[in-house]
C-alpha positions in Angstrom: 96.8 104.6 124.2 94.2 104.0 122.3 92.7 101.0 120.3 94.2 101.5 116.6 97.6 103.7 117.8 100.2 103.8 115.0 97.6 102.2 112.5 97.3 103.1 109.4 94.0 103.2 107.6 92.0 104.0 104.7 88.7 104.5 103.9 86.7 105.0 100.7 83.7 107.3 101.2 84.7 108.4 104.2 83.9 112.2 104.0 80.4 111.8 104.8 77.5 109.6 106.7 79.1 106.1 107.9 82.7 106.3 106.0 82.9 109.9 108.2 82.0 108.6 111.6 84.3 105.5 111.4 87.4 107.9 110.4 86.7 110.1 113.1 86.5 107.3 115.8 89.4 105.6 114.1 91.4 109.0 113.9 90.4 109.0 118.0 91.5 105.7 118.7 95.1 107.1 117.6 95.0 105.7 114.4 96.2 107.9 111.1 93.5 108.1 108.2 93.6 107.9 104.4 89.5 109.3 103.6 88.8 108.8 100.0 85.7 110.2 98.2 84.4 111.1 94.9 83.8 115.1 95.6 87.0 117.2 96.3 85.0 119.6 98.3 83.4 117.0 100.1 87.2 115.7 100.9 88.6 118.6 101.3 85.8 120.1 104.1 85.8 116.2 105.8 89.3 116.7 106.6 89.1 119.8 108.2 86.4 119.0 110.3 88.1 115.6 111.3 91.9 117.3 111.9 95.5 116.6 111.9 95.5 112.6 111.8 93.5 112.8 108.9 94.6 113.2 105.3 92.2 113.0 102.4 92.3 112.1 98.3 89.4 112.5 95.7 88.8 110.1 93.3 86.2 107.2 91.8 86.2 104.0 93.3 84.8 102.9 90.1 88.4 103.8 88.3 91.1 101.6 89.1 93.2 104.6 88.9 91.8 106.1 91.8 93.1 102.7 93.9 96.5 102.8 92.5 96.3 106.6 92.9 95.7 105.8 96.9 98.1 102.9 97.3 101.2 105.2 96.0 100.1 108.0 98.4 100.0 105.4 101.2 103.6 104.0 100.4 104.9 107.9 100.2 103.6 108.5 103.6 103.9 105.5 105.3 105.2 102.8 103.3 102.2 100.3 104.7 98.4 100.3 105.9 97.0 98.0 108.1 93.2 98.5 108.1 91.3 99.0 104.3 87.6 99.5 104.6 85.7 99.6 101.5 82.9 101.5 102.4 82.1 103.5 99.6 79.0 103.1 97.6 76.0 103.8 95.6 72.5 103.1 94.8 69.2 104.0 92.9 66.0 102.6 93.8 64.1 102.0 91.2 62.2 98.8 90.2 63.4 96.6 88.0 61.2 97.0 85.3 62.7 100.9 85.2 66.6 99.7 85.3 68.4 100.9 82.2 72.2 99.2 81.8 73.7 102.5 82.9 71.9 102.3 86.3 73.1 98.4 86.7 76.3 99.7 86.1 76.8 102.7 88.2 75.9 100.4 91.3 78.0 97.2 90.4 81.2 99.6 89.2 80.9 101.1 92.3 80.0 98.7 95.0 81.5 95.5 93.7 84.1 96.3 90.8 85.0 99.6 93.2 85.7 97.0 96.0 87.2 94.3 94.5 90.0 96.5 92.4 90.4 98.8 96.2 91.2 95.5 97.9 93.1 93.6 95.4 95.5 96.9 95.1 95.9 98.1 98.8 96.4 94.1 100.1 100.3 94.3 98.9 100.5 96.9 101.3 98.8 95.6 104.1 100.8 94.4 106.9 100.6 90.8 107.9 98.1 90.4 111.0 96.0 93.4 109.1 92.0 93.7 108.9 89.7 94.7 105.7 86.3 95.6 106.0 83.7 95.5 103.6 80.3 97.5 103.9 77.7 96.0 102.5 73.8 96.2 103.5 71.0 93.8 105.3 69.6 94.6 101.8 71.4 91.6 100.2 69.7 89.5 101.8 66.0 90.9 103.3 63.6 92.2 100.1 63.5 95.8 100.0 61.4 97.3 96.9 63.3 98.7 94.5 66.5 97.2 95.6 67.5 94.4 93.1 70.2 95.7 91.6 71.8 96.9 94.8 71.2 94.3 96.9 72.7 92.0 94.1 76.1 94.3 94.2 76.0 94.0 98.0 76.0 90.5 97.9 78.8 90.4 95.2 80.9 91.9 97.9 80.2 89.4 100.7 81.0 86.5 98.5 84.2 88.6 97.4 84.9 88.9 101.9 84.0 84.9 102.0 86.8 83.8 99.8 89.4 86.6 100.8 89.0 85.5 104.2 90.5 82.2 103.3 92.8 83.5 100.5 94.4 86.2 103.4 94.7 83.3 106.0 98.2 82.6 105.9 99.2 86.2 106.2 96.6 86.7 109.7 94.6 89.6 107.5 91.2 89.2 108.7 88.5 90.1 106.8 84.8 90.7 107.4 81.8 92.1 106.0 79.7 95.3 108.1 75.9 95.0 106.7 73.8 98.2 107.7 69.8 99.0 108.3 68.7 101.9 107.6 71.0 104.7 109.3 70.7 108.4 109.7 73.3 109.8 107.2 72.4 112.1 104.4 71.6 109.1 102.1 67.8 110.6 101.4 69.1 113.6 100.1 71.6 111.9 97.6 68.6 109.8 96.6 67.4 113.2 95.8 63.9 112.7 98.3 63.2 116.3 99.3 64.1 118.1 102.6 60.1 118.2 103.5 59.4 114.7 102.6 62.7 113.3 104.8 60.7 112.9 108.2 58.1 111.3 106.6 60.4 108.5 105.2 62.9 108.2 108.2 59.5 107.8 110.2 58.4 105.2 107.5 62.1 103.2 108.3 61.6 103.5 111.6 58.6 101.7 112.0 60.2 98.5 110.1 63.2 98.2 112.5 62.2 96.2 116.0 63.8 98.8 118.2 61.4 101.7 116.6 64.2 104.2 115.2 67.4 104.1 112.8 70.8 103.0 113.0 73.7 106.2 113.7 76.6 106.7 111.7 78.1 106.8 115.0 76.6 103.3 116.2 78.2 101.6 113.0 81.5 103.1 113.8 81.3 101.4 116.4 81.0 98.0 114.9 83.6 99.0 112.6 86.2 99.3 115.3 85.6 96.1 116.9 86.0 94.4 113.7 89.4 96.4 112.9 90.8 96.6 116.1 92.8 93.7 118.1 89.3 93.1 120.4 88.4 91.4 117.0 91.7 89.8 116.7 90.1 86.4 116.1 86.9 87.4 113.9 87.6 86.8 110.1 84.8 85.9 107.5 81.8 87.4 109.3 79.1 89.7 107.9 77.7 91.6 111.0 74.6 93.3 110.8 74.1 96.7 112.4 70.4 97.3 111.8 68.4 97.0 115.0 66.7 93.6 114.3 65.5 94.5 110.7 67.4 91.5 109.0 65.0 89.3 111.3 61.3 90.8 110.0 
């Protein structure tokens, strides 16, 4: 048996990079998955490369629709969940000197409205003793240039995990926050760096992380797991940071 048999879970922005590796170990660990993403081709190609135990729905975490849109598919097929990781996000790095009010609001709608409406909707269907995961970044709290806005989305979220944690208590929902380094998923190219100049920046990462290369997608699955699964049975109210020692530079 596996570690998440006859779970049900969902996961926003899971047809690509991080999102994609933890519903493909979570659909191997016997679990059945909910992927949600903006692009229905994205969605639509995710699920056929992960298989049977996964089922997929496109939408924008930024619209509440999208969550309610997710919940009523859940209670059709299943009638509850029992892990909701809000994992999808977005960002623009820019300084802040160059941040118009549409780019403040494309990260915040997204990272922290996106995740606060995604969890306050799927939590009536979560069964008691359940586990919600948050993905933020070791951006909210170590300076990167370029990522005020982001990083003050990010940390939105972990207070949002802080006070669930606590307000999920009585009914044994755990809740915890997973904060990534810099990973190899294909973030650069959404950032729109191009194809030529990607070594050269994932070489520049690199040499800020202690152990001398990035994070995988596969790596932060991992971590994902253990915070989902009963191994973290008694882990609520944590952010845990994936990132190969950056957080400590």
């Amino acid at each position: 048996m596996g570690k998440l048999s006859s779970k049900i879970a969902v996961i926003t922005g899971g047809n690509s990079g991080i999102g994609f590796a933890t519903a493909r170990l979570f659909a191997a660990e016997g679990a059945k998955v909910v992927i949600v993403g903006r692009r229905e081709i994205a969605v639509n190609e995710a699920v056929t490369a992960l298989g049977r135990q996964v089922i997929g729905l496109a939408g924008d975490v930024a619209d509440v629709v999208t969550h309610e849109r997710v919940a009523a598919l859940v209670a059709e097929r299943f009638g509850k969940a029992d892990i909701y990781v809000a994992n999808a996000g977005g960002i623009r790095i820019q300084p802040s000197s160059a941040v118009t009010m549409a780019d403040y609001d494309a990260q915040f709608l997204t990272n922290a409205r996106g995740t606060f409406f995604g969890v306050q909707t799927m939590a009536p269907l979560l069964r008691d003793g359940g586990a919600i995961l948050l993905t933020s970044s070791v951006a909210s709290r170590k300076v990167l240039e370029g990522h005020a806005v982001y990083a003050g989305s990010k940390a939105a979220i972990e207070a949002f995990a802080r006070n669930w944690a606590l307000e999920f208590k009585d009914r044994r929902i755990r809740v915890n926050v997973l904060s990534p380094g810099p990973t190899d998923t294909p973030i650069l190219a959404k950032l729109g760096v191009a194809p030529q100049a990607q070594p050269q920046v994932e070489a520049q990462a690199a040499r800020m992380i202690p152990f001398g290369r990035m994070g995988k997608a596969e790596e932060l699955a991992q971590a994902a797991l253990f915070l989902c699964s009963a191994e973290g049975a008694f882990v609520t109210g944590v952010n845990l940071a994936v990132d190969g020692g950056i957080s400590l530079t």
